[in-house]
N, C-alpha and C positions, 0 to 999 in steps of 0.2 A: 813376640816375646817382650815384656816387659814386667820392673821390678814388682811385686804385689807382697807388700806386708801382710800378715795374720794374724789372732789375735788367741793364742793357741790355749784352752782349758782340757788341758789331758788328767783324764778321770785321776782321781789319788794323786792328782798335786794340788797343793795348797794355795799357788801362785800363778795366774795369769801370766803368758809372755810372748814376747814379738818376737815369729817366727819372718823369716826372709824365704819368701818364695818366689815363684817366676808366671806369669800368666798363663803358662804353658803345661804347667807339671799339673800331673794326674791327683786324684786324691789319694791313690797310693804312695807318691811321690811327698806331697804334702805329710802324709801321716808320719815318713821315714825322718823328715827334716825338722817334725814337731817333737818325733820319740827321739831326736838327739840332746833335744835342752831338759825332758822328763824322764823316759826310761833309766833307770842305773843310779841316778841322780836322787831325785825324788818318789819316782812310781817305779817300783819293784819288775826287771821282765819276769813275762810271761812266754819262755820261747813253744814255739809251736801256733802262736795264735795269731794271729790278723790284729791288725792296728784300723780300726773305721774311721771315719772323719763324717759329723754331720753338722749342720748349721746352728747355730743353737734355740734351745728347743725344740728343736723337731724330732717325732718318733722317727724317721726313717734316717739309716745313713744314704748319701753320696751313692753313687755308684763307683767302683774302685777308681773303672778307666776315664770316669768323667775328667775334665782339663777343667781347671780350675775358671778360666775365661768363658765357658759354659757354665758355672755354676749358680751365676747369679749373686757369689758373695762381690761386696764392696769391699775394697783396703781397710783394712783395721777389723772387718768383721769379726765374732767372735769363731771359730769353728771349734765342735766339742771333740776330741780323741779319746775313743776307747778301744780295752781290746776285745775282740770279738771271742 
């Protein structure tokens, strides 16, 4: 375990921001701790839908249970959030 900053662009926010995560947590875990500086705030919920996380630019999301120490991003990387 160890600290791993993000670099978090959740769809329909206007502002980039440094989310604190753990090398450890899932990218569902990631998406929860991303939708707490964006959802309600800035991006309107959607309750019933899935939060995804993928690298940016890429067509594919993450896989949910992926741990973020698998995923190949580096500290500060950007990770895109949307809802599913």
């Amino acid at each position: 375990m160890a600290p791993f900053p993000v670099s978090s662009h959740f769809h329909g926010d206007f502002v980039l921001k440094l989310v604190a995560a753990d090398t450890e947590f899932t990218m569902d875990q990631l998406a929860a701790a991303a939708a707490e500086h964006s959802v309600g705030i800035h991006v309107p919920d959607q309750p019933g839908k899935t939060i995804r996380a993928r690298a940016q630019g890429a067509d594919e999301p993450f896989p949910r249970e992926m741990r973020i120490s698998d995923s190949g991003l580096e500290p500060t990387d950007t990770v895109e959030f949307y809802f599913e």
